[in-house]
C-alpha positions as CSV (number, residue, x, y, z in Angstrom):
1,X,-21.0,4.4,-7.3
2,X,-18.3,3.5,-4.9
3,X,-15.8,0.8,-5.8
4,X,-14.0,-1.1,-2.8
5,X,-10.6,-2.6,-4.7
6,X,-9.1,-5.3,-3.2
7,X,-5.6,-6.6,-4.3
8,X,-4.8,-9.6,-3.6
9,X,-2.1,-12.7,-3.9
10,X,-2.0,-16.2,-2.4
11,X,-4.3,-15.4,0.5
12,X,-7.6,-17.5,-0.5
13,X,-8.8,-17.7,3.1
14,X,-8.0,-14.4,3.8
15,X,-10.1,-12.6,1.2
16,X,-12.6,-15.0,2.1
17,X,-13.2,-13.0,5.7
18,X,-12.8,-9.7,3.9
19,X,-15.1,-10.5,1.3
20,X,-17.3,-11.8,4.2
21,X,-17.6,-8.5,5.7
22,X,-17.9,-6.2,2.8
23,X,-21.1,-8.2,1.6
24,X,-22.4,-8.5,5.1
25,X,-22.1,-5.0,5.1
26,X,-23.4,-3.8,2.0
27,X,-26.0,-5.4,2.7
28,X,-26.8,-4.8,5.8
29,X,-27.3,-1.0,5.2
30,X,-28.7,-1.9,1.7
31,X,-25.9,-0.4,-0.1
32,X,-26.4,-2.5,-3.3
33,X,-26.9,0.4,-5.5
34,X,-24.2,1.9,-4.5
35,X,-21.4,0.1,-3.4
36,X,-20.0,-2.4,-5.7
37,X,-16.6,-4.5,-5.1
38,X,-13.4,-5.7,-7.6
39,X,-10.9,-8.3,-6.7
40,X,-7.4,-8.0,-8.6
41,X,-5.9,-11.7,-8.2
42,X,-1.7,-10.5,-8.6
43,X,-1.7,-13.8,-10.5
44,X,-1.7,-16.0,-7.3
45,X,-0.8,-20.1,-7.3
46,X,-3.6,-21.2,-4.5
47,X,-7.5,-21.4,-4.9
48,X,-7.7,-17.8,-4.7
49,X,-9.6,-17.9,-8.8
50,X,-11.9,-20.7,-7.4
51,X,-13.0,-18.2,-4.4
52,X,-13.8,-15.1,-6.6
53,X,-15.7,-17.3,-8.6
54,X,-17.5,-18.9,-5.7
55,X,-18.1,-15.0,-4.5
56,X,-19.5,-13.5,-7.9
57,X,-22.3,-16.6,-7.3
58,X,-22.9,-15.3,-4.1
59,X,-23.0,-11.6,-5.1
60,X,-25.3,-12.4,-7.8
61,X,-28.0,-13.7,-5.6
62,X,-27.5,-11.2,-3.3
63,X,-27.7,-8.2,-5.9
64,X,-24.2,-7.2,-4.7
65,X,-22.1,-6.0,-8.4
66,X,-18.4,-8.2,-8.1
67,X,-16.0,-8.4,-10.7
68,X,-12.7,-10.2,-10.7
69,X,-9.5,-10.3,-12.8
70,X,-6.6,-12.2,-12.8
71,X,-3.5,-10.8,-14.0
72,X,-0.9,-12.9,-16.5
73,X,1.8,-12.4,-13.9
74,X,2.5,-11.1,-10.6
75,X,3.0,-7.4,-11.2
76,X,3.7,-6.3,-8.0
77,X,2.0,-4.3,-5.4
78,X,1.8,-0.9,-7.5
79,X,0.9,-2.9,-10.6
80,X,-2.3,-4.4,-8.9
81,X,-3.2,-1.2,-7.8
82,X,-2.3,0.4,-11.3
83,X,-4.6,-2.5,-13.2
84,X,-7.1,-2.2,-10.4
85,X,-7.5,1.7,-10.7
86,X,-7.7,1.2,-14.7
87,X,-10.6,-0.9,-14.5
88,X,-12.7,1.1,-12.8
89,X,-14.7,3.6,-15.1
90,X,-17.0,5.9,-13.0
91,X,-17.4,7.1,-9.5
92,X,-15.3,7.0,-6.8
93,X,-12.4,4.3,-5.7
94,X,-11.5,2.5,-2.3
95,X,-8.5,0.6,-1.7
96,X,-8.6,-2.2,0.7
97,X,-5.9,-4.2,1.8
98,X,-7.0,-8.4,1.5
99,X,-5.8,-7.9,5.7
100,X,-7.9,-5.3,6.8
101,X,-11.1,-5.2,8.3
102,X,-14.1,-2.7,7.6
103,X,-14.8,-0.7,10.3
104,X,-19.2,-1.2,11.4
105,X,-21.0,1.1,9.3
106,X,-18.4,3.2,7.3
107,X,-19.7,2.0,4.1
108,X,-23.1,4.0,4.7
109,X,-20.8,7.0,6.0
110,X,-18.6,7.4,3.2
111,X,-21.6,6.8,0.6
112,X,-22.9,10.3,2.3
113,X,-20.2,11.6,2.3
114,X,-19.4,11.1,-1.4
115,X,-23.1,12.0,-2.4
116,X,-23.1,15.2,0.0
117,X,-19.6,16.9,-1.3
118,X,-18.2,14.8,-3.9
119,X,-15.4,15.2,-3.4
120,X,-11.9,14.6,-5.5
121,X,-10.1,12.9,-2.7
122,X,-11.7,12.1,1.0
123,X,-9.1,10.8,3.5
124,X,-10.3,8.5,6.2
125,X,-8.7,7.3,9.4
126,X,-7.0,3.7,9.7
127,X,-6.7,2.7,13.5
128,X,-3.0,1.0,12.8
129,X,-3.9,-0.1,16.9
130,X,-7.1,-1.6,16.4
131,X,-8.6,0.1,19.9
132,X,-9.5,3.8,17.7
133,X,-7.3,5.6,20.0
134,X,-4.9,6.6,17.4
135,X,-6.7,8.9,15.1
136,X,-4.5,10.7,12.8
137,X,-7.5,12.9,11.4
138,X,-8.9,14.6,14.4
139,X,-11.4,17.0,13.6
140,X,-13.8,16.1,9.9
141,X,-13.1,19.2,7.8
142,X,-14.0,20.3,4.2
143,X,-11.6,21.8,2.0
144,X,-12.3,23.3,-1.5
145,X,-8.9,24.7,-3.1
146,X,-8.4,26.8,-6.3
147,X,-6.3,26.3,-9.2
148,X,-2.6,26.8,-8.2
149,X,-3.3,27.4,-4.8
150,X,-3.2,24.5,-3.3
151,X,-1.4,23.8,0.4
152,X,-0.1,19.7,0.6
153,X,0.1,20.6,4.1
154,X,-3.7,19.3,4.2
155,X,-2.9,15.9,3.1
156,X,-0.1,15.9,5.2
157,X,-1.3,12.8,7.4
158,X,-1.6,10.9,4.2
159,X,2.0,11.7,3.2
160,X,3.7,10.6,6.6
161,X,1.5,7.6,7.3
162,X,0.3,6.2,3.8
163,X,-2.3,3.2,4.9
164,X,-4.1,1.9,1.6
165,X,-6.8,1.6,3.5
166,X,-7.8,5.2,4.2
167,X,-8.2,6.4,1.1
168,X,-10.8,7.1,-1.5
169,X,-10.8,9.0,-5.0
170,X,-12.5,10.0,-7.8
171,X,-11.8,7.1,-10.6
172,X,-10.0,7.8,-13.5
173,X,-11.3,11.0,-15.2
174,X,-11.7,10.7,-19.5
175,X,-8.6,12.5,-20.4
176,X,-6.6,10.3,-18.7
177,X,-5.3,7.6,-20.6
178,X,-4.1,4.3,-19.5
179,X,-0.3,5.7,-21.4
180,X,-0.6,8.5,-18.9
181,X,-1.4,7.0,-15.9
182,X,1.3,4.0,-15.9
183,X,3.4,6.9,-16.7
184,X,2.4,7.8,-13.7
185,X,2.8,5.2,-11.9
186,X,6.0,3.4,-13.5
187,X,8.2,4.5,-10.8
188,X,5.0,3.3,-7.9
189,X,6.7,0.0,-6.1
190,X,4.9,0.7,-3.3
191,X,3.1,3.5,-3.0
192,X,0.8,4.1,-5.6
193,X,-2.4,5.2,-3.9
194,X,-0.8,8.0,-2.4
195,X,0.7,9.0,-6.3
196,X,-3.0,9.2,-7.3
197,X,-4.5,10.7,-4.2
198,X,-1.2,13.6,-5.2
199,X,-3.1,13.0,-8.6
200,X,-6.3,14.0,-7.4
201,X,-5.4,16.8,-4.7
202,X,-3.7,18.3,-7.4
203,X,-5.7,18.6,-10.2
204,X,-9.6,18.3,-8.3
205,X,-11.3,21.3,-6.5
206,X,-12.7,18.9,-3.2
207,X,-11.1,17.6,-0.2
208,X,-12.8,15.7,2.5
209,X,-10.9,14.6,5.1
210,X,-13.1,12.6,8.2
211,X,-12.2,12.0,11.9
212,X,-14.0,7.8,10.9
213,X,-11.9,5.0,11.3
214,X,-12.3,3.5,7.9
215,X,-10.5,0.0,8.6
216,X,-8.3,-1.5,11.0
217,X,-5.6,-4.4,10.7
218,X,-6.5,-7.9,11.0
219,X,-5.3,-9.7,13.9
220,X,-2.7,-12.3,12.1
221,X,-1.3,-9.3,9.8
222,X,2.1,-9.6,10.7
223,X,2.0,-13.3,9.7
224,X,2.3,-11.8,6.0
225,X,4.1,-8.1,6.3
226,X,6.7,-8.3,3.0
227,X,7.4,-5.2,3.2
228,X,11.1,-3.9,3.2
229,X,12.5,-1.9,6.3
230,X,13.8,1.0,3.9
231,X,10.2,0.8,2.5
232,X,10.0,5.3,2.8
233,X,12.9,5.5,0.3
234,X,10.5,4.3,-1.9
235,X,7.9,6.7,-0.9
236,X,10.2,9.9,-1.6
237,X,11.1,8.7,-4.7
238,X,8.0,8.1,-6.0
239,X,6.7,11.2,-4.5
240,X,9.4,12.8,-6.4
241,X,8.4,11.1,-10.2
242,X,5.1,12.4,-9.5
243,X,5.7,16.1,-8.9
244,X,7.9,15.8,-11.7
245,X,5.7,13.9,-14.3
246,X,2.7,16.2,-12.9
247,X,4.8,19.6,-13.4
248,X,4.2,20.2,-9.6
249,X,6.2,23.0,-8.4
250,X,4.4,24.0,-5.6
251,X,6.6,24.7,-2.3
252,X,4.2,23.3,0.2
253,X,4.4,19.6,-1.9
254,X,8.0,19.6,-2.0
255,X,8.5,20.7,1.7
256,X,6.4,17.6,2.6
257,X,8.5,15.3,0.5
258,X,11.8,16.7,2.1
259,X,10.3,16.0,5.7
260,X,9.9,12.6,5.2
261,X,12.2,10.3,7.3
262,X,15.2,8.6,5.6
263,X,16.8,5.1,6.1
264,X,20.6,4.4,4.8
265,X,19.3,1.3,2.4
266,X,22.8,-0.3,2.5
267,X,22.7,-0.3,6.5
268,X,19.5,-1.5,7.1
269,X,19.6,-3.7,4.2
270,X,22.7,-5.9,6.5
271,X,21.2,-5.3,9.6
272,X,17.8,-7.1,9.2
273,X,20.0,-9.6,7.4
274,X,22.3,-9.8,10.5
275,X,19.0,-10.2,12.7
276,X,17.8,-12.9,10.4
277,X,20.6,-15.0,10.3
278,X,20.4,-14.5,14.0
279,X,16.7,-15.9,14.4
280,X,15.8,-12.3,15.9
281,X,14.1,-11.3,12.5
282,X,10.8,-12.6,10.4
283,X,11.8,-12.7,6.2
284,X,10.6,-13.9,3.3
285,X,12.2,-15.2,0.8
286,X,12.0,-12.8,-2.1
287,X,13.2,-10.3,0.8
288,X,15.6,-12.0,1.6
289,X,17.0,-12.4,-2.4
290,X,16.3,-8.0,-2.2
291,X,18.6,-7.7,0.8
292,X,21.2,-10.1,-0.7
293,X,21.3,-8.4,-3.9
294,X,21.6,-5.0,-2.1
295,X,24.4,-6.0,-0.1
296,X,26.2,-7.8,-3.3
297,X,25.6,-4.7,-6.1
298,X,27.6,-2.6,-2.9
299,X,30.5,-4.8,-3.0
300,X,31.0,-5.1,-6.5
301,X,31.0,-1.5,-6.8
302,X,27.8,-0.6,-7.9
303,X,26.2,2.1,-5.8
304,X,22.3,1.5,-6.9
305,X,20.2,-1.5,-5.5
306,X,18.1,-3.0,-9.1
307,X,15.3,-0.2,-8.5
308,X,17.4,2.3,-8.3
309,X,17.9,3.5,-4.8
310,X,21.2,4.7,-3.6
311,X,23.8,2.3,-2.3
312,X,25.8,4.3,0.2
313,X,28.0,4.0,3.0
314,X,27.0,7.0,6.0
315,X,29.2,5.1,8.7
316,X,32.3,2.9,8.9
317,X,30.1,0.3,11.2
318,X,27.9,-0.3,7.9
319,X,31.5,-1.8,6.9
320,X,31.9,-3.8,10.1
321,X,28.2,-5.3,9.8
322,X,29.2,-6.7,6.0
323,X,32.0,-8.5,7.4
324,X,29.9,-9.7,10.2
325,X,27.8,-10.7,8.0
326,X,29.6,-12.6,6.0
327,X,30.1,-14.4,9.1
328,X,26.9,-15.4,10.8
329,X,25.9,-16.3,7.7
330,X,28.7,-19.1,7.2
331,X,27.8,-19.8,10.5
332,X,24.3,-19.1,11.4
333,X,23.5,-23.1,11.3
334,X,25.7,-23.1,14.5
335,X,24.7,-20.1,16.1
336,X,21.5,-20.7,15.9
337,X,21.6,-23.9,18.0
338,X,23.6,-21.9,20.5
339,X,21.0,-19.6,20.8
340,X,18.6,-21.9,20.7
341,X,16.6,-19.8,17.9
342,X,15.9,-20.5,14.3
343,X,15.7,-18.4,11.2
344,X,12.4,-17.0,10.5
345,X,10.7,-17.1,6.6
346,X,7.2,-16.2,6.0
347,X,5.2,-17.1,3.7
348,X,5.4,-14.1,0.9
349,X,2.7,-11.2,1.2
350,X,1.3,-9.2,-2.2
């Protein structure tokens, strides 16, 4: 059976339409046997309990299997996904993002393609522009890899543009126990489901990687981005835990990791702050108390932000944007109504 995960926090209404879809389409192509759905609630404030509880009615009636859990506190991003992958005992797992939309009929496709090669890890495509003109999958191919001799130049795509939505793996196998996988995953901020799709390529014998669009953003999803700009930093270090904690030595892995694009966290940390302060940047809040804190461990001499990642200047104008800083803060009130702009908070994402 397939298992469509959805994490979720504060977002009722939205995992109302996504909830929507995946029963309309289930369904539809009389998937009921085959398709069930879990909801991980990241321990959210609104009505979001009352919904899944209002859903597992209408998935009873309509023969659909839904299960919900709410966790004791917000965990995070890679914690929902951690609990979420824990619960699910058999079969395969798909992660869906609460703002993504199902692409028509891919739940029937990736049912066949999960009873015809079963494979350890299929990769699907996510059209990030919502016309399905930006395929990063191009041709649907099937790879079967021995022991040890495995190329991560196949899962490349997945690497340099690591959608949740786009993914599907085998669910936790019996000798893997919960100690092992938060192990794991203890360094997985952000990017956990491409840690266990690393998880899977590495230790499975199938990959199936499709030329489908598996989802595509919903229209409002920059409304509730709360992401960080340095967000890749996070992916090569977590990239980095996992080759290590897996024993991976394998060249092609480690090439792929060393690719990856890098951002100075210090300097990007001030500029979106400058930007904000400027009304030319959208924030939340808990981003906002991140960038702050980034910008504060640097001048009090400590060269790691609370997670770890390096604190360093790579140009003397990272020097000049904290003093500016320091200034359109103080003064931002003002400059703002020069400008005519205001400072922009949204409302917090995962």
């Amino acid at each position: 059976m397939l298992t469509i995960y959805v994490p979720t926090f504060n977002r009722e209404s939205r995992l109302s339409q996504s909830l929507d879809l995946i029963f309309s389409e289930i369904v539809k192509y009389q998937l009921e046997n085959e398709v069930s759905v879990l909801v991980g609630d990241n321990a959210s404030t609104d009505n979001t309990s009352i919904t899944c509880s209002t859903y597992k009615n209408r998935a009873s009636q309509a023969g659909i299997t839904f299960d919900y859990f709410r966790n004791s506190s917000n965990f995070g991003f890679g914690g929902n996904i951690e609990q979420g992958f824990l619960r699910v005992a058999s079969g395969w797992i798909l992660f869906l993002s609460d703002d993504d939309v199902l692409c028509s009929a891919i739940l029937k496709s990736i049912c066949r393609d999960l009873n015809q090669f079963s494979p350890d890890l299929a990769i699907y495509n996510f059209d990030g522009l919502g016309n399905g003109e930006n395929p990063q999958i191009e041709d649907t191919q099937l790879i079967t890899h021995a022991l040890n001799k495995r190329d991560f130049r196949n899962i490349q795509h997945m690497i340099l543009f690591p959608k949740l939505a786009g993914i599907v793996l085998r669910a936790r196998l019996d000798t893997e126990s919960e100690d092992f996988i938060h192990g794991l995953l203890s360094r997985s901020k952000s990017y956990p489901h491409v840690v266990l799709a690393i998880l899977r390529f590495n230790r499975g014998k199938v990959l199936y990687k499709s030329k489908e669009f598996l989802a595509k953003p919903d229209e409002d999803h920059l409304e509730h981005v709360n992401f960080l700009w340095y967000t890749s930093e996070y992916l090569v270090e977590e990239l980095i835990h996992a080759a290590q904690y897996l024993g991976i030595t394998n060249l092609t892995l480690i090439k792929e990791i060393e690719a990856l694009p890098r951002v100075n966290v210090l300097d990007s940390s001030v500029s979106h702050l400058l930007l904000y302060y400027l009304g030319r940047a959208r924030i939340t809040r808990s981003v906002k108390r991140t960038l702050w804190s980034n910008v504060l461990r640097y001048v009090t001499l400590r060269n790691r932000t609370r997670d770890g990642l390096k604190l360093r200047v790579e140009s003397p104008r990272t020097l000049i944007k904290i003093i500016a800083l320091i200034f359109v803060s103080m003064s931002s009130h003002f400059l703002l109504l020069l400008l005519g702009r205001s400072k922009k908070l949204m409302p917090e994402g995962f």
